[in-house]
C-alpha positions, 0 to 999 in steps of 0.5 A: 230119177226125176231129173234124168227123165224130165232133162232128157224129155225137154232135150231130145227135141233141140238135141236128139235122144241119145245126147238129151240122155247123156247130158241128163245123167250128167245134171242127175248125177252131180245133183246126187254129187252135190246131195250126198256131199251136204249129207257126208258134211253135215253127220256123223259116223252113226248118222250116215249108217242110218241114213243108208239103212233107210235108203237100201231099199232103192237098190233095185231102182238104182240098178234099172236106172243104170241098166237103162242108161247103158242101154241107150249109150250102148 
């Protein structure tokens, strides 16, 4: 989320809003690519169920985030 709003931030001046956005996501998105590779890589079965238990209560904010992101493509 971080990276989403700070890329955008930084980017809307050089290239408009819309395209800092897209650009944004894309970085945000193969940032959790990357994280959720190196946690698939490194556990096991049992770990990996703990370690979604522990992040569901993102859930809500990861639906903003999407809701967010579509409304500025859209």
């Amino acid at each position: 989320m971080a990276v989403l709003i700070m890329g955008a931030t930084l980017l809307s001046g050089p290239y408009g809003l819309t395209t800092a956005i897209l650009a944004a996501f894309d970085a945000a998105a193969a940032l959790f690519l990357i994280g959720i590779a190196m946690i698939m890589r490194r556990g096991s079965a049992e770990r990996l169920r703990q370690h979604a238990q522990r992040y569901d209560a993102s859930r809500p904010i990861l639906m903003l985030v999407a809701a967010l992101t579509i409304a500025a493509v859209a």
